[in-house]
C-alpha positions in Angstrom: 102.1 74.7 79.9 99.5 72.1 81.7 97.0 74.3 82.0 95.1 76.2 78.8 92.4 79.0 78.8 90.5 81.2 76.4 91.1 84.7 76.7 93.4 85.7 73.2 96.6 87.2 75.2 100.4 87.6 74.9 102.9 87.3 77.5 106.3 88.4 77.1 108.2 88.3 80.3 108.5 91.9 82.1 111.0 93.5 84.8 110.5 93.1 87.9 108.8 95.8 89.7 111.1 97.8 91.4 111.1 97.5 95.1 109.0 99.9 97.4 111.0 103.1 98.4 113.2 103.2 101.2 112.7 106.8 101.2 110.5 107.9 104.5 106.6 109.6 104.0 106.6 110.8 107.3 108.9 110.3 110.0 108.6 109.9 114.0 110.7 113.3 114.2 108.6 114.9 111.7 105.1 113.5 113.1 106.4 115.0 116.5 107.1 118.1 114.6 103.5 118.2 113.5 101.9 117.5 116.8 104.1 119.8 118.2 103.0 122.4 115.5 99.5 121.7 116.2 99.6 121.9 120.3 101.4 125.5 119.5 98.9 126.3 117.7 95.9 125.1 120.0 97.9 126.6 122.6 97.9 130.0 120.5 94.4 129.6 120.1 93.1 129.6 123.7 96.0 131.7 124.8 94.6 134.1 122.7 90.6 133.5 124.0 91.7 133.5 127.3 93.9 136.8 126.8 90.7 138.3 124.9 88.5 137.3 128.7 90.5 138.7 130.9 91.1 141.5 129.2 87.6 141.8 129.5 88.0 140.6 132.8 90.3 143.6 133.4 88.1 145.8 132.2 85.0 144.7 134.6 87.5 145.2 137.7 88.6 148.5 136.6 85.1 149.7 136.0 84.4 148.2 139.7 87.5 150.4 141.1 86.1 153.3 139.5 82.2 152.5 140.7 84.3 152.1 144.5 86.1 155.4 143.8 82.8 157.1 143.0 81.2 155.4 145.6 83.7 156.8 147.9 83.7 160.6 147.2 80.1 160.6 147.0 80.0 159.3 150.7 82.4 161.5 152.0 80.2 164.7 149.9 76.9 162.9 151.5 78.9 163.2 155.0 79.8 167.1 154.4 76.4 167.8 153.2 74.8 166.4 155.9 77.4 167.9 158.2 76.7 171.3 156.6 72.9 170.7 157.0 73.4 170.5 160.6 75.6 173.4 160.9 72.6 175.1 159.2 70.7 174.1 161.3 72.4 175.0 164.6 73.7 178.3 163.5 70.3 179.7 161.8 68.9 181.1 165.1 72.4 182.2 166.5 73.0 185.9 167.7 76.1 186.3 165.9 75.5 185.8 162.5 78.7 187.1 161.7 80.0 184.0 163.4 77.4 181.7 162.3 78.6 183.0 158.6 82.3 182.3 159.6 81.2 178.7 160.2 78.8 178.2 157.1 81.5 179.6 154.8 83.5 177.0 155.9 81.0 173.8 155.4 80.1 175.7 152.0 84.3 175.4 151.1 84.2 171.6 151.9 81.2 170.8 150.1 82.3 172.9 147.0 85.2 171.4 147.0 84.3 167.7 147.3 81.2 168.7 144.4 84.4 169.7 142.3 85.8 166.2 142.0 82.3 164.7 142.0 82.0 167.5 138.8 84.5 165.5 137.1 82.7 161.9 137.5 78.8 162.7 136.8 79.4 166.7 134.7 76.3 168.1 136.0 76.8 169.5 139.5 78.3 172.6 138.1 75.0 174.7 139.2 75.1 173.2 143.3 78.6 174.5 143.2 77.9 178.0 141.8 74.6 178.7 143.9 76.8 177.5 147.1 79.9 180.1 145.7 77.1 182.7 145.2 75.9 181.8 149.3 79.5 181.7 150.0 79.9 185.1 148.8 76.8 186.6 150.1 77.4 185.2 154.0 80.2 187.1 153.8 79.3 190.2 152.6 76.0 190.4 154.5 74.8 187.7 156.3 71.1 187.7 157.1 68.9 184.5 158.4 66.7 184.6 154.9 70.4 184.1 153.1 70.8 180.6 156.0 67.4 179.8 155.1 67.4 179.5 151.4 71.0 177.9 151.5 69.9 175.1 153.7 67.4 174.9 150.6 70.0 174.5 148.5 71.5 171.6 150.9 68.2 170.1 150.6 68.1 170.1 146.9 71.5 169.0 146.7 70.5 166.0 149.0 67.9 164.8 146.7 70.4 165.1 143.8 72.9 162.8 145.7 70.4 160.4 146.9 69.8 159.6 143.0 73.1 160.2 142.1 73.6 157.1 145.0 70.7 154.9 142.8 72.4 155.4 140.0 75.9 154.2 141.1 74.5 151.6 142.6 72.7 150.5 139.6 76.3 151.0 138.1 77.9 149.1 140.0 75.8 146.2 139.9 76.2 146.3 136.5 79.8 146.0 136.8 79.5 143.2 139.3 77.0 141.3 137.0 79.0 141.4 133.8 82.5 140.7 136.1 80.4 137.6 137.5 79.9 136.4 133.7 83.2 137.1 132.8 84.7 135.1 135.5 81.9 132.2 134.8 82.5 132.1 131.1 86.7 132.5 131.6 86.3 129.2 133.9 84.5 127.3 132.0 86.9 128.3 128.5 89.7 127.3 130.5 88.2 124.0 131.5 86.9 123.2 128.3 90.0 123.7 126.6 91.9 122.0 129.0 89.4 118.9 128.8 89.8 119.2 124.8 93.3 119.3 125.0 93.8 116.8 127.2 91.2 114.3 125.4 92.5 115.1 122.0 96.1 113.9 123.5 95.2 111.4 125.0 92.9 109.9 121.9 95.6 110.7 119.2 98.2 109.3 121.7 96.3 106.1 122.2 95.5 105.8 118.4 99.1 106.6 117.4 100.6 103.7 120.4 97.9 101.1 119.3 98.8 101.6 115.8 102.3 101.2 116.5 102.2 98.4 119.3 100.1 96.7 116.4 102.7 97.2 113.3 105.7 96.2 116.0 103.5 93.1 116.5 102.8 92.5 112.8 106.9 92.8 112.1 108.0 90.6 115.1 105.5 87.9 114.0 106.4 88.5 110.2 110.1 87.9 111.6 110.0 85.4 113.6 107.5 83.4 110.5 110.8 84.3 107.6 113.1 82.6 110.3 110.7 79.4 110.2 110.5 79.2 106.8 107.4 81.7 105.4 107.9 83.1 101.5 104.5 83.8 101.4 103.1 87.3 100.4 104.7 90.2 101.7 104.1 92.3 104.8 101.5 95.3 104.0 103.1 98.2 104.3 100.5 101.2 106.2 102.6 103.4 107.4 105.5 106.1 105.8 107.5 106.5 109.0 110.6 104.1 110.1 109.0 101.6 111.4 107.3 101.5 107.5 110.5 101.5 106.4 110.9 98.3 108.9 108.5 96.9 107.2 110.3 97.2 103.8 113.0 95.8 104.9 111.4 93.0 106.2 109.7 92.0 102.6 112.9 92.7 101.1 114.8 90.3 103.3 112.0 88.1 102.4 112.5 88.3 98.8 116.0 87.8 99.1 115.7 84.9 101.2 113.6 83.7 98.8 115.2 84.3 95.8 118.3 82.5 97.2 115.7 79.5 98.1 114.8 79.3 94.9 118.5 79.7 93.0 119.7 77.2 95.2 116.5 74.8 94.5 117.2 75.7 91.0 121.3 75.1 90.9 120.3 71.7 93.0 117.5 70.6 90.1 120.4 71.9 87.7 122.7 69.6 89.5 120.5 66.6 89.8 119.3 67.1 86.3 123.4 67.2 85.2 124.1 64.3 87.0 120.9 62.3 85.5 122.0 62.8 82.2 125.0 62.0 82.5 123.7 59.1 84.5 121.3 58.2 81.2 124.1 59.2 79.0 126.4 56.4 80.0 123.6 54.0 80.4 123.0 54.8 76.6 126.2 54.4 75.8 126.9 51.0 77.2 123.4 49.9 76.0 124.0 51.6 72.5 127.4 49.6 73.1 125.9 46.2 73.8 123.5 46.5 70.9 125.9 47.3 68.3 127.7 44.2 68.6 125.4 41.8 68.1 123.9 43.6 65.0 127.2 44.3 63.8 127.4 40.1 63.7 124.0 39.6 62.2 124.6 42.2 59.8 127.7 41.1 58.8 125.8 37.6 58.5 123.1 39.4 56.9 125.7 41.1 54.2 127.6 37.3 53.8 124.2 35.8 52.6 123.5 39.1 50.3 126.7 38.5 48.7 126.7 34.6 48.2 123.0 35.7 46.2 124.6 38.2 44.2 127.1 35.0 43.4 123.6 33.0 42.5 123.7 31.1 45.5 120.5 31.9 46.6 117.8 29.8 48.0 114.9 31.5 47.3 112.3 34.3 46.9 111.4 34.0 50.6 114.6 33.3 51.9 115.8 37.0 49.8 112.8 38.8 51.7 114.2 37.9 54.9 118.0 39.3 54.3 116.5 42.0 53.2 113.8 42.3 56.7 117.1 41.6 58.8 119.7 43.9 57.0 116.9 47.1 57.1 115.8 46.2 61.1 119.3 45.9 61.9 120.6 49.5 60.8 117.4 50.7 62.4 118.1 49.8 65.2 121.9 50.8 64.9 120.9 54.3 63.4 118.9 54.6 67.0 122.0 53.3 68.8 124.0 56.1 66.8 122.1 58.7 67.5 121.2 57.7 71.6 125.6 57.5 71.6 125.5 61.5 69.9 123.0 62.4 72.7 124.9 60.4 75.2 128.2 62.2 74.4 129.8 64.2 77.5 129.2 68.2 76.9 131.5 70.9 78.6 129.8 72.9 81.0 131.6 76.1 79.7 130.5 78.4 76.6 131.5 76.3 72.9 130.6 77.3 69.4 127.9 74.8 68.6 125.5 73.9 65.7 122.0 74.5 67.1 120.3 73.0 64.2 122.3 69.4 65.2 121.5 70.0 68.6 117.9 70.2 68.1 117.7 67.0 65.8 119.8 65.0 68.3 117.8 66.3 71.0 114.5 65.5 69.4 115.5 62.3 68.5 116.3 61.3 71.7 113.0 62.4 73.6 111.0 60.8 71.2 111.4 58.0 72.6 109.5 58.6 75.8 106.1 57.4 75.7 104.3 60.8 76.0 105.4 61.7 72.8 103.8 58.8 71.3 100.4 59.8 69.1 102.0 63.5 68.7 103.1 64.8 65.6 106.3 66.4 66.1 108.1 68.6 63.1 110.9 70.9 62.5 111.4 73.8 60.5 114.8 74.9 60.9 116.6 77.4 59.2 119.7 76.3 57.0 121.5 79.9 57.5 122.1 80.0 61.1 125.7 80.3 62.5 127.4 79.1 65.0 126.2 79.9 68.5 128.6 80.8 71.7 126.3 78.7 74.5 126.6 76.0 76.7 125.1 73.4 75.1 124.5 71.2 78.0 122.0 74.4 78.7 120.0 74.2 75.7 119.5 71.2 75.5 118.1 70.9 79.0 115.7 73.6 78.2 114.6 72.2 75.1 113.8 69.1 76.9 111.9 70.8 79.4 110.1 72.8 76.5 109.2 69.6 75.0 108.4 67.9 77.7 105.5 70.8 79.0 104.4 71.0 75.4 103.7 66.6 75.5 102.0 67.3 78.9 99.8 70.1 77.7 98.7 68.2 74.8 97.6 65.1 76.8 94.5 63.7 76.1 93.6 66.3 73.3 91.3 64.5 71.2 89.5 67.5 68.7 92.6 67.6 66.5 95.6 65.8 66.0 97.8 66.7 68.7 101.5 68.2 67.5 104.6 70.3 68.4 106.2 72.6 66.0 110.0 73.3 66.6 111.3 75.9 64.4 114.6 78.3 64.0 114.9 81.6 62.5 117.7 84.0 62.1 116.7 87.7 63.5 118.9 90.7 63.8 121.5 90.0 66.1 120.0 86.7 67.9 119.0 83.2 66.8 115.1 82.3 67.5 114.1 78.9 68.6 110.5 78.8 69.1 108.9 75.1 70.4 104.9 75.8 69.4 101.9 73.0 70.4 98.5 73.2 69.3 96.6 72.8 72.7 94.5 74.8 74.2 96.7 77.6 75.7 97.6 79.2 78.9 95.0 80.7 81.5 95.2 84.3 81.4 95.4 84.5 85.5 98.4 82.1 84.8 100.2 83.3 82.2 101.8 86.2 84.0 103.5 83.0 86.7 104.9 80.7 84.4 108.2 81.9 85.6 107.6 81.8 89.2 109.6 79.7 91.0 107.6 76.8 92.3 104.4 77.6 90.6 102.9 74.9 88.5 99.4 74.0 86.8 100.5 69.9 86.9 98.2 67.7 89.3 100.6 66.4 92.7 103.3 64.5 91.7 104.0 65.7 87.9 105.5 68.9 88.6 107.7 70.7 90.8 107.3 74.5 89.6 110.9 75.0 88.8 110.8 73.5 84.9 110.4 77.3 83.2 112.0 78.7 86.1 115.2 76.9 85.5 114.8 77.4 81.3 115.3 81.4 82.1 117.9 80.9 84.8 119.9 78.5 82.0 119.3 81.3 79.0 119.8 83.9 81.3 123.5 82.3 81.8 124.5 82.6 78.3 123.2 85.7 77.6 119.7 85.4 76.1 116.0 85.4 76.9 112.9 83.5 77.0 109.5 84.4 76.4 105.7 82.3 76.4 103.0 83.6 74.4 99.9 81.9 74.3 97.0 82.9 71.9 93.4 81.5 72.8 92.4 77.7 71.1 95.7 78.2 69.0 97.8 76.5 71.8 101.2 78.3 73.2 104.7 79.4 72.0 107.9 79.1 74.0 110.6 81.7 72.2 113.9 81.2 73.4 116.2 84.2 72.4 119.9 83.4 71.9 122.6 85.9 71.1 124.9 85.7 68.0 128.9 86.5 69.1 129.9 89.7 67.9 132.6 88.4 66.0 130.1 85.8 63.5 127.8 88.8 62.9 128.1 90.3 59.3 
């Protein structure tokens, strides 16, 4: 309590927070579960545009087989045609025109027959074949020359037909070859940008993910490496929710535990040296206290001698009375002090004993009143006459007390705007006794009051503190079973409550 601020607040000690969940967020196995889910379902993805290209793909190359198949029967009809133009030709001025008929009917068969398929591919060379039929039919029932002359008509006609019949699959078929072309181009470059998207979005997630974790595998080893030297500073930030986060947890928790066994055994070696001082001060006291009381016990035995021969009228006068009367009242002054320095000094178990806190407190009191920064400081005591017994190490409460005291002299130093002074006080509650030590400083710092109990945190300038005073109070109550609390209100000074159980047995 060396350090006092405005803001009005009350602190009354807390839980702990519990530690960070050991429980992972996301895991390596799970994390490779979700890239894994993810390059399926890229995977899906262009599987599925690339399946839906060549399919037009497929497409483009059957319409191409079917141009070639077209392409094909209407060469080989072109070929009869212009073989049955020639035929035509050769036979118009022949002698025989029974023979010459012979021969036409069979170019008219071939060509028919080769316009029949072709029938089934464009559907309007239905009239060529029945006009050649009806030739067919007519060579051989009367063939004439004017019959020869007006089918090689029809040839001719049937030529200009195919020749834009020829356009028009060509025109087809460049069609075909056009839209294959695109297909082919726009398949190639889906497939390479999808293969340069997957492999850059691999490779950048990959090289995040390994930074990341080369980085937090850094951070640990260092952290590490900094505990086993000595570091109880803040803990490791904790980023990440897979097991090398759960690393990291373990890694503040071994630091707290560290720690926290730095600080009990700083505190059980404070409690130890503070054991051993008193009892140290405690047998210095008692051989001073010792040394003292036998010379005053002669003067006041002197002192009573010469009080006695006056009360027998052998007196020597008025001055002579006033200076009995100095040395007798100096005397069992200073042997009241002696007395109560020998209660104080007097060698406490250090196991649980009924005790009568009220006596404690006065002894106690007493005894540090005596140190200089207590002097200019008002101290009082309220304390309640209906308290029972308490089941506490005493050695323990008084050590607090002293250490409550003590902070309360120290906040108070130099206070000049009022007279400075320290309130102890007693009170029975339900089921525990209250000991509260009040001052009338300034208070606590709001940004401090939430540390008092830290171990090794302290307000006092170099030298005056060592952060373990309220530190060690709690650990001490803690022991027999009670609690401690600082409250601090602002320009009203601060409260130290110390909470001690009753035993079950004295409660009514």
């Amino acid at each position: 309590m060396s350090q006092h601020s405005q803001p009005n607040v009350e602190q009354v000690p807390e839980p702990s927070d519990p530690k960070p969940g050991g429980g992972l967020g996301t895991s390596f196995n799970q994390k490779g579960s979700r890239i894994l889910g993810g390059l399926v379902i890229y995977l899906t993805l262009a599987t599925g545009v690339i399946g839906w290209e060549r399919k037009l793909l497929f497409e483009a190359v059957n319409q191409l087989e079917a141009v070639h198949v077209l392409e094909e029967q209407q060469l080989a009809l072109n070929i009869a045609v212009s073989h049955a133009i020639l035929t035509v030709n050769e036979n118009y001025f022949s002698e025989d025109l029974a023979a010459a008929a012979r021969l036409l009917n069979l170019e008219i068969n071939g060509v028919v027959s080769k316009l029949a398929r072709m029938e089934v591919e464009s559907g309007d060379l239905g009239a060529y074949i029945a006009n050649l039929n009806r030739f067919n039919a007519q060579l051989q029932l009367n063939p004439t020359r004017t019959t020869i002359a007006e089918l090689r008509e029809e040839f001719h006609q049937l030529v200009l037909r195919l020749d834009l019949m020829t356009t028009g699959v060509r025109e087809r078929k460049a069609a075909v070859l056009a839209g294959y072309r695109d297909v082919f181009r726009r398949l190639t470059t889906e497939l390479f940008a999808l293969m340069i998207i997957g492999v850059a979005s691999i490779g950048w997630l990959s090289t995040i993910f390994f930074r990341q974790l080369s980085r937090d595998i850094g951070l640990v080893k260092v952290r590490a490496g900094e505990i086993v030297r000595g570091y109880r500073g803040p803990p490791l930030a904790v980023t990440r929710k897979d097991e090398l986060g759960v690393l990291m947890l373990a890694v503040n928790d071994m630091e707290a535990e560290l720690s926290s066994r730095d600080s009990q055994l700083e505190l059980s070696r404070q409690q130890h040296f503070h054991t051993e001082k008193m009892a140290a001060v405690g047998s210095l006291a008692a051989a001073v206290a010792h040394e003292i009381n036998n010379p005053l016990a002669a003067i006041v035995g002197l002192a009573e001698n010469l009080v006695n021969e006056r009360a027998q009228g052998s007196h020597k006068g008025r001055a002579a009375d006033d200076q009995i009367d100095l040395i007798l009242e100096q005397a069992r002054r200073v042997m009241s002090i002696t007395r109560q320095i020998g209660e104080f000094s007097l060698q406490r178990p250090l196991v649980p004993t009924f005790i009568d806190l009220n006596g404690l407190i006065k002894s106690t009191c007493a005894f540090i009143s005596f140190d200089k920064r207590f002097r200019g400081i008002a101290m009082k005591q309220e304390l309640a006459d209906d308290l029972p017994a308490l089941l506490v190490i005493s050695d323990h409460i008084v050590q607090v007390l002293m250490n409550v005291l003590i902070n309360a002299a120290d906040a108070l130093e130099g206070r000049e705007d009022s007279a400075p002074s320290i309130l102890v006080e007693t009170r029975l509650e339900i089921g525990s006794v209250i000991l509260s030590v009040s001052d009338n400083g300034p208070g606590i710092a709001s940004e401090n009051l939430g540390r008092v109990f830290d171990a090794h945190f302290t307000t006092k300038p170099p030298g005056r503190g060592s952060g373990l005073g309220l530190s060690l109070c709690r650990s001490l109550v803690q022991q027999d079973g009670g609690d401690i609390q600082v409250r601090s209100v602002s320009g009203q000074g601060a409260t130290v409550r110390i909470i001690l159980p009753i035993p079950a047995d004295t409660v009514h």
